[in-house]
Backbone atoms as SQL, in Angstrom:
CREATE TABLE atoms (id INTEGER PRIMARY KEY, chain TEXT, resi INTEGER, resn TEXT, atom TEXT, x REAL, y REAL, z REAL);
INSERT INTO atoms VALUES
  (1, 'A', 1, 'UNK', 'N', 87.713, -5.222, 33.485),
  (2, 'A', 1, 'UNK', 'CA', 86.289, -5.193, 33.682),
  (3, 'A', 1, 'UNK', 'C', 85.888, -6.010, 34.915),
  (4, 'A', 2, 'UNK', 'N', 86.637, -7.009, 35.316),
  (5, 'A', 2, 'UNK', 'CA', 86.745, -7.759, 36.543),
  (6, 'A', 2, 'UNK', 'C', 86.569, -7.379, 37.821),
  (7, 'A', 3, 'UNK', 'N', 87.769, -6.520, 37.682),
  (8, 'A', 3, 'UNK', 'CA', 88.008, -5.589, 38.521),
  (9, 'A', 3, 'UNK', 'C', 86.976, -4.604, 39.062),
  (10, 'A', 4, 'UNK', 'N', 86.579, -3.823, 38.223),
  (11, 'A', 4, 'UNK', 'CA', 85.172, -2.824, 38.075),
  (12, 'A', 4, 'UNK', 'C', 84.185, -3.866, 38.842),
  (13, 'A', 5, 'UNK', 'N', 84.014, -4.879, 38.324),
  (14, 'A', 5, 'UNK', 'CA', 82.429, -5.616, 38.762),
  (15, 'A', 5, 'UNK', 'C', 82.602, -5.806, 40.477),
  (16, 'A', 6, 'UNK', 'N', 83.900, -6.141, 40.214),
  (17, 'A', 6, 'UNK', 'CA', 84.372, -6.736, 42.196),
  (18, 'A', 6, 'UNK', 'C', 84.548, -5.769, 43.020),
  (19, 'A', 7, 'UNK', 'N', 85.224, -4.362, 42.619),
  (20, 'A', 7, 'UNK', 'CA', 84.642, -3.155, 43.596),
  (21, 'A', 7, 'UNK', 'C', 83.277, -2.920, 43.738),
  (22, 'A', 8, 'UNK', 'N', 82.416, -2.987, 42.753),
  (23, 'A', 8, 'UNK', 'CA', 81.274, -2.543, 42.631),
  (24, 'A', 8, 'UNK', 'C', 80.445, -3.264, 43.757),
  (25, 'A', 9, 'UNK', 'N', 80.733, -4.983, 44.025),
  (26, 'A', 9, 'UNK', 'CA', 79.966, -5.606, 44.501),
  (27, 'A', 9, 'UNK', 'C', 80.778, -5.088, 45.613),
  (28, 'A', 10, 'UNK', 'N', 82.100, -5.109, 46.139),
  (29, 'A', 10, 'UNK', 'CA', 82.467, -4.440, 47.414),
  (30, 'A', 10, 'UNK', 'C', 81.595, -3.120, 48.114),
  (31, 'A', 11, 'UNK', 'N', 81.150, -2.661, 47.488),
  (32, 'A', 11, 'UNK', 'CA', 80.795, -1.174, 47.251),
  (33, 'A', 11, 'UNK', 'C', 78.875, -1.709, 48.137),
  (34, 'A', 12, 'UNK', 'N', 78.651, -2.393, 47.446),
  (35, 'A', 12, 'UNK', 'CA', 76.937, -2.313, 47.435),
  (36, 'A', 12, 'UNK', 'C', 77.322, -3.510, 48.818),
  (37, 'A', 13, 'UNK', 'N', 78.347, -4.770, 49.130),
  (38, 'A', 13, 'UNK', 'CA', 78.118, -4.949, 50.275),
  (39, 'A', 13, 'UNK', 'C', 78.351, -4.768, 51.301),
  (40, 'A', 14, 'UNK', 'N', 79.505, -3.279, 51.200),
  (41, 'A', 14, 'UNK', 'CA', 79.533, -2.371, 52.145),
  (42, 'A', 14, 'UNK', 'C', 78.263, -1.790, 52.746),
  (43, 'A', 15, 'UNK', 'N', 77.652, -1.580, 51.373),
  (44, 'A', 15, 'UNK', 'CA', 76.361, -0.700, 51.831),
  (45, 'A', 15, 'UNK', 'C', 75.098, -1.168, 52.359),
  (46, 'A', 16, 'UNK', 'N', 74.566, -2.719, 52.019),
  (47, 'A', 16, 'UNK', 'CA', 74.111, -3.746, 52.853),
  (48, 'A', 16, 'UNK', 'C', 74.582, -3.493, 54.005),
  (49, 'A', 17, 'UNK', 'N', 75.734, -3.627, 54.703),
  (50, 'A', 17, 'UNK', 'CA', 76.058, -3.916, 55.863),
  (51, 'A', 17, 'UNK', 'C', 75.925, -2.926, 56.709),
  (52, 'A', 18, 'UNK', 'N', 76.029, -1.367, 56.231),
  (53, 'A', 18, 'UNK', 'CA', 75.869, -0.025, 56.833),
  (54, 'A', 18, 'UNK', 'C', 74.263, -0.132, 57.038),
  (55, 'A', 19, 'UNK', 'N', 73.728, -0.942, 55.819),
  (56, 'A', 19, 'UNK', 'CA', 72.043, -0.923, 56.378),
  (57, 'A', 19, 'UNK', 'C', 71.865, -1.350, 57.399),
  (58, 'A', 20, 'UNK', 'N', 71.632, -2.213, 57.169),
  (59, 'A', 20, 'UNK', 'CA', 71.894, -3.819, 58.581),
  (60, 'A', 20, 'UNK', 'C', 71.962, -2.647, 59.769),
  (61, 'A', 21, 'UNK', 'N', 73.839, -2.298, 60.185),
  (62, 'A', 21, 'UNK', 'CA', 73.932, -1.705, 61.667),
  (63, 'A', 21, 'UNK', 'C', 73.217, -1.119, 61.477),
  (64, 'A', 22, 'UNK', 'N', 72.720, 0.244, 60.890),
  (65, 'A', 22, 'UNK', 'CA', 72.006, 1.331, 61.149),
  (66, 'A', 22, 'UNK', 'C', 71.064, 1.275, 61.252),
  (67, 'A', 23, 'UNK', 'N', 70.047, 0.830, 60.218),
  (68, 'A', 23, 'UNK', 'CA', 68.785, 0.217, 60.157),
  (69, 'A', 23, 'UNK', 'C', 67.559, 1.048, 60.559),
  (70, 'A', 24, 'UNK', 'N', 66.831, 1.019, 60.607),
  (71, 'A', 24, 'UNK', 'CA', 65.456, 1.752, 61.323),
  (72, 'A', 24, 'UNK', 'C', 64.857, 1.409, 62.540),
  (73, 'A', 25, 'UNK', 'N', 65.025, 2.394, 63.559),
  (74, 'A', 25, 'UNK', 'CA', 64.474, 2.122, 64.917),
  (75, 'A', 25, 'UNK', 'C', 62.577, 2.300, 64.787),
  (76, 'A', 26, 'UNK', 'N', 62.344, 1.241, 65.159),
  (77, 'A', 26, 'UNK', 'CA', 60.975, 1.305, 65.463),
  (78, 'A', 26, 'UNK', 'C', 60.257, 2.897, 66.178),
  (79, 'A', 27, 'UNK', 'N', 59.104, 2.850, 66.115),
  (80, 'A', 27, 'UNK', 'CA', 58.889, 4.807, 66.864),
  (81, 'A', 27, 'UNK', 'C', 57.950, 3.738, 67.835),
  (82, 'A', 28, 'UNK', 'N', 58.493, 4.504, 68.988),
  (83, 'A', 28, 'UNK', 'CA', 57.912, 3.963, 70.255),
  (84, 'A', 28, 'UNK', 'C', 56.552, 5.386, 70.659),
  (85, 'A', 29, 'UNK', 'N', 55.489, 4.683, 70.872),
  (86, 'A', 29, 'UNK', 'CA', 54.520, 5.754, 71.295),
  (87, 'A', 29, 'UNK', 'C', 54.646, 6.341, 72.429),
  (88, 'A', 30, 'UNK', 'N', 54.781, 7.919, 72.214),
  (89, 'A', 30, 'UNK', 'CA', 54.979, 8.819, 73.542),
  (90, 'A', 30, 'UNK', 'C', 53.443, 9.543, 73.698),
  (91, 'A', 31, 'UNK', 'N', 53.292, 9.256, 75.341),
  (92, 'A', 31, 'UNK', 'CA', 52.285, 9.836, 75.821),
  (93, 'A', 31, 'UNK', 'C', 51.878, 11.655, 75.338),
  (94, 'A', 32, 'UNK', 'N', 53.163, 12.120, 75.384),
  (95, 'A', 32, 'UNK', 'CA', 52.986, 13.607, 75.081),
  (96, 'A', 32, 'UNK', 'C', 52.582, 14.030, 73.692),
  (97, 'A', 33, 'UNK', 'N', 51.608, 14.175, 73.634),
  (98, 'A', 33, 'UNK', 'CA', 50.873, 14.556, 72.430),
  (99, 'A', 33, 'UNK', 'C', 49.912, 16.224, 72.834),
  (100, 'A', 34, 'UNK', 'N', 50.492, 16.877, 71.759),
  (101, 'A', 34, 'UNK', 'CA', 49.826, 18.243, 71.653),
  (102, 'A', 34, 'UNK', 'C', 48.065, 17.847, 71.281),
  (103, 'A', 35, 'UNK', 'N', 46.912, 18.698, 72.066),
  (104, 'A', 35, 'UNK', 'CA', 46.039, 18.828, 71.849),
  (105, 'A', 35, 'UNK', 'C', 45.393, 19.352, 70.442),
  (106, 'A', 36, 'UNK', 'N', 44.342, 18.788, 69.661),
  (107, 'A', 36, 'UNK', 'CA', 44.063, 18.910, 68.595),
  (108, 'A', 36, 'UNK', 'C', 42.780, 19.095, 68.836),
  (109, 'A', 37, 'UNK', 'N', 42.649, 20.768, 68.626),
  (110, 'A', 37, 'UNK', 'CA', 41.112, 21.716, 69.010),
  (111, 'A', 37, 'UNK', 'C', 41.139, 22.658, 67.348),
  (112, 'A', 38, 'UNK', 'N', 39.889, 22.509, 67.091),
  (113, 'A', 38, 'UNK', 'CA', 39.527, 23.457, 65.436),
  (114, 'A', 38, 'UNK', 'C', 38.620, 24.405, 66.400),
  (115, 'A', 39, 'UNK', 'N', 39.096, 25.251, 65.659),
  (116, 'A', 39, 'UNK', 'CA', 37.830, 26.693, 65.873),
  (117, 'A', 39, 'UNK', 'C', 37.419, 27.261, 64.816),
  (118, 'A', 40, 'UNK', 'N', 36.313, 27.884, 64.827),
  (119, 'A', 40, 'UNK', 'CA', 36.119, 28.663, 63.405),
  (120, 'A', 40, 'UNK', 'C', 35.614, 30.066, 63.657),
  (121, 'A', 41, 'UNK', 'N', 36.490, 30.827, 62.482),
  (122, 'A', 41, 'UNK', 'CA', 36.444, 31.796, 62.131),
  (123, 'A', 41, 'UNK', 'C', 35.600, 32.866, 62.351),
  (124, 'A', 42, 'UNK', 'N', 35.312, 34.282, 63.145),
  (125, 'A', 42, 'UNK', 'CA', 33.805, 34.769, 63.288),
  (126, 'A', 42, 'UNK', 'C', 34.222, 35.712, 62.882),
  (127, 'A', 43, 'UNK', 'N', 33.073, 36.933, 63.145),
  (128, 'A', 43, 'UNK', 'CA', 33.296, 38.535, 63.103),
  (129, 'A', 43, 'UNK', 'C', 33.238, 38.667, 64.472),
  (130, 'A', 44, 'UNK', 'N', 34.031, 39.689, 64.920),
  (131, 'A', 44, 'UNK', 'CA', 34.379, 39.981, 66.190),
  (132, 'A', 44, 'UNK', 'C', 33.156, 41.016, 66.772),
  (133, 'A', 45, 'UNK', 'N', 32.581, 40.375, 68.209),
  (134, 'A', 45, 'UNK', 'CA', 31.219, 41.102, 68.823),
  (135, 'A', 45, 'UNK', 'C', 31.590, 41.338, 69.898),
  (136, 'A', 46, 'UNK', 'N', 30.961, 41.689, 71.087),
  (137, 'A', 46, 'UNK', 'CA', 30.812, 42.321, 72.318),
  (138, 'A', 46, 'UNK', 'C', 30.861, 41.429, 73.171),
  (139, 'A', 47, 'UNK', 'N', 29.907, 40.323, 72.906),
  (140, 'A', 47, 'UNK', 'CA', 29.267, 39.442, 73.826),
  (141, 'A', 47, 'UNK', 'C', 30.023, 38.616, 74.542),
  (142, 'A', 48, 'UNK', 'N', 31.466, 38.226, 74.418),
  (143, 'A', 48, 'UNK', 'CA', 32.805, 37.436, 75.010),
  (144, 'A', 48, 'UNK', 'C', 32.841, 36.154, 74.431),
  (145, 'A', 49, 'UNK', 'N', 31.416, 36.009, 73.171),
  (146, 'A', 49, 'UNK', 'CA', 31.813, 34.853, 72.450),
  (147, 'A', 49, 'UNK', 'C', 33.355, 34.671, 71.609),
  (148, 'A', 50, 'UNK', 'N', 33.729, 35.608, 70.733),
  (149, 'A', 50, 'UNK', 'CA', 35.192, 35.291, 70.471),
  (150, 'A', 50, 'UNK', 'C', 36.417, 36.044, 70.891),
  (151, 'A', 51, 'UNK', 'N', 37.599, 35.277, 70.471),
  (152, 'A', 51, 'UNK', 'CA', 38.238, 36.320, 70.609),
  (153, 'A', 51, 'UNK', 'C', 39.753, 36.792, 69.408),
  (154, 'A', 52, 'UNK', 'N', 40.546, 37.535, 69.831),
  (155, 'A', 52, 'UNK', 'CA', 41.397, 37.578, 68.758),
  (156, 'A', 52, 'UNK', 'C', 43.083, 36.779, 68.544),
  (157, 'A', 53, 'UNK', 'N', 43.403, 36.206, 67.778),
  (158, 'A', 53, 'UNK', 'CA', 44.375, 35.492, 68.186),
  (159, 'A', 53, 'UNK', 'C', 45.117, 36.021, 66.736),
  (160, 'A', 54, 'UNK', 'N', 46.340, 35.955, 66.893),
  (161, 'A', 54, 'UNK', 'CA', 47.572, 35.849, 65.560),
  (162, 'A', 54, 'UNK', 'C', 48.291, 35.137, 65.396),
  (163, 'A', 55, 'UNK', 'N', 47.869, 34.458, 63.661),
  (164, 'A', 55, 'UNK', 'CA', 48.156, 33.631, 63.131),
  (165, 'A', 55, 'UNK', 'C', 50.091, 33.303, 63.161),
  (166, 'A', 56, 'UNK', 'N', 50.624, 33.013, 63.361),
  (167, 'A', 56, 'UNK', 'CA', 52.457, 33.682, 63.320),
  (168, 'A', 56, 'UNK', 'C', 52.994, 32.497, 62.020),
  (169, 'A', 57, 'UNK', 'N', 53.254, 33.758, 61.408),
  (170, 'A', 57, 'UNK', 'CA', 53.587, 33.089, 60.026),
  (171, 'A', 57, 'UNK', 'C', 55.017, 33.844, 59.508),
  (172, 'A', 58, 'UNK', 'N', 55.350, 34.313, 58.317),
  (173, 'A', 58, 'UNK', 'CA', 56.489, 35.244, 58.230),
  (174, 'A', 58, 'UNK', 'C', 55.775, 36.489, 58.254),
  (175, 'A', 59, 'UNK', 'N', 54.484, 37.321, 58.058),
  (176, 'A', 59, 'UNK', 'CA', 53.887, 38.301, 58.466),
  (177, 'A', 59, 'UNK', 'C', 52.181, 37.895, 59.086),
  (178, 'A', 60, 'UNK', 'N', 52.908, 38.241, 60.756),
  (179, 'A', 60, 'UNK', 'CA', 51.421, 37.343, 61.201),
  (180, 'A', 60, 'UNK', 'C', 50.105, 38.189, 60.988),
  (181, 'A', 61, 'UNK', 'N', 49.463, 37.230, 60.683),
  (182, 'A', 61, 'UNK', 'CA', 47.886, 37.781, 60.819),
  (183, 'A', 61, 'UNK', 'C', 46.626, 37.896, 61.937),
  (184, 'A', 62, 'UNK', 'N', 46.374, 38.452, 62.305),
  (185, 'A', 62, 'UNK', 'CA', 45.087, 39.184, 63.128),
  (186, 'A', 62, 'UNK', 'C', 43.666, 38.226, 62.938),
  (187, 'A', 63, 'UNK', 'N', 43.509, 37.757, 63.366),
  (188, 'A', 63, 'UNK', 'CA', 41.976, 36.471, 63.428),
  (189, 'A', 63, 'UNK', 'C', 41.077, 36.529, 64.545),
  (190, 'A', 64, 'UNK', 'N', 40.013, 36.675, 64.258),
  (191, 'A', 64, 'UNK', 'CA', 38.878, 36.877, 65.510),
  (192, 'A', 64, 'UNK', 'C', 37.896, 35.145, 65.192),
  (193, 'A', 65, 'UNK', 'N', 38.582, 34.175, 66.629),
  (194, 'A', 65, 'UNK', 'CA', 37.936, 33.087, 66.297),
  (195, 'A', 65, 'UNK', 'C', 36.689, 32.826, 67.295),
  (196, 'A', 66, 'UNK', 'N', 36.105, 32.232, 67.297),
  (197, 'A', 66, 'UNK', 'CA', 35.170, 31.939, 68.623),
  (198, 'A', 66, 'UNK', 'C', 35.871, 30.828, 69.751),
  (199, 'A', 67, 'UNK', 'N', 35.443, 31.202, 70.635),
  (200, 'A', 67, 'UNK', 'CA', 35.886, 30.289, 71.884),
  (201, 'A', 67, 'UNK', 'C', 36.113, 29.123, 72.042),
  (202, 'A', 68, 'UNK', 'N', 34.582, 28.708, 71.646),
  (203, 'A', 68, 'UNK', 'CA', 34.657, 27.528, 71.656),
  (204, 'A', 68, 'UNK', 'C', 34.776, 26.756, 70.626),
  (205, 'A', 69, 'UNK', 'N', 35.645, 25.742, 70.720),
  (206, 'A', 69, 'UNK', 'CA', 36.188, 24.871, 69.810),
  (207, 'A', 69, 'UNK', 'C', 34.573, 24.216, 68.829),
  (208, 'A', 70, 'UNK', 'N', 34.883, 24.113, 67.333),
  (209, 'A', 70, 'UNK', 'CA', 33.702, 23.023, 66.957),
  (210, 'A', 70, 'UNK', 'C', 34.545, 21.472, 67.033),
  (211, 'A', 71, 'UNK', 'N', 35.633, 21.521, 67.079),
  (212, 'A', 71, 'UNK', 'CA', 36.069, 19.826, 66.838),
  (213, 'A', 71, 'UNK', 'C', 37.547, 19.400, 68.164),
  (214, 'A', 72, 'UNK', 'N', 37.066, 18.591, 68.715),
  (215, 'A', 72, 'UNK', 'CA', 38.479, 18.202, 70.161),
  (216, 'A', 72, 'UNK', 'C', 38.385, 16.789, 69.448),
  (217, 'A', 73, 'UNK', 'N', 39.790, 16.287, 70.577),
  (218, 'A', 73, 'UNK', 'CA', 40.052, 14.937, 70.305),
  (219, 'A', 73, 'UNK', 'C', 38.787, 14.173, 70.907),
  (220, 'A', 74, 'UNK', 'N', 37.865, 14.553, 71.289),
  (221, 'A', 74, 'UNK', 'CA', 36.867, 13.558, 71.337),
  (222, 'A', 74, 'UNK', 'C', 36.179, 13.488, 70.725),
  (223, 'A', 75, 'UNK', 'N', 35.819, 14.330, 69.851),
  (224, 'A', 75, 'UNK', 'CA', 35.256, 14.170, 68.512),
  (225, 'A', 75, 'UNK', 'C', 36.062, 13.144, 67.763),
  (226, 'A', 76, 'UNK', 'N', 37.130, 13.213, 67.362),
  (227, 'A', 76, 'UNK', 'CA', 37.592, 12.539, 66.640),
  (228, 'A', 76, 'UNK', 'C', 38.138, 10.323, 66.698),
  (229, 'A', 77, 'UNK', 'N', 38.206, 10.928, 68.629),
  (230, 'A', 77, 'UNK', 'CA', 38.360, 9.567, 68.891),
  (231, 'A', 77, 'UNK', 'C', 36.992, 8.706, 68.950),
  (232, 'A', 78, 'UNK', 'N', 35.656, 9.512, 68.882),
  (233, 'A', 78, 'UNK', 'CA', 34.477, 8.855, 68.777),
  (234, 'A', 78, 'UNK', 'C', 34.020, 8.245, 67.177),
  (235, 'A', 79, 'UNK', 'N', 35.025, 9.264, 66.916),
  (236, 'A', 79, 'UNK', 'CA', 34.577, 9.152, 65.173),
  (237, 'A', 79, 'UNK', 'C', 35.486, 7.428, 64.442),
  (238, 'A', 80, 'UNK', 'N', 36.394, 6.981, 65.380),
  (239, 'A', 80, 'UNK', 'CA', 37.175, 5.870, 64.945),
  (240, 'A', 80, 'UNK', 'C', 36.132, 4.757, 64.999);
């Protein structure tokens, strides 16, 4: 039973030590960030207010949105 307990603790301070080196790298902030624009949904008209875009999914879908965005990152960075 000695035996058992003293691998065991071999075992877990192997695995301490694999923590340790490996450990977790901090996330360093990268400038490249994808733009974050909402649009909403219309019925499709004449006037060049919207237009049609597809959704790409495993069967994409057909969407008629309007142009212009209701929400950008400046909305949101005003909102902090």
């Amino acid at each position: 039973m000695k035996l058992l307990a003293r691998r065991f603790n071999i075992y877990l301070a192997l695995a301490f030590l694999l923590g340790l080196a490996c450990g977790c790298q901090t996330r360093q902030e990268t400038a490249d960030r994808s733009p974050c624009v909402w649009h909403i949904e219309t019925s499709p008209d004449s006037t060049g207010t919207s237009q049609n875009i597809s959704m790409l999914r495993s069967d994409p879908v057909l969407i008629t949105i309007k142009r212009e965005p209701i929400l950008t990152e400046a909305n949101i960075c005003a909102c902090q």
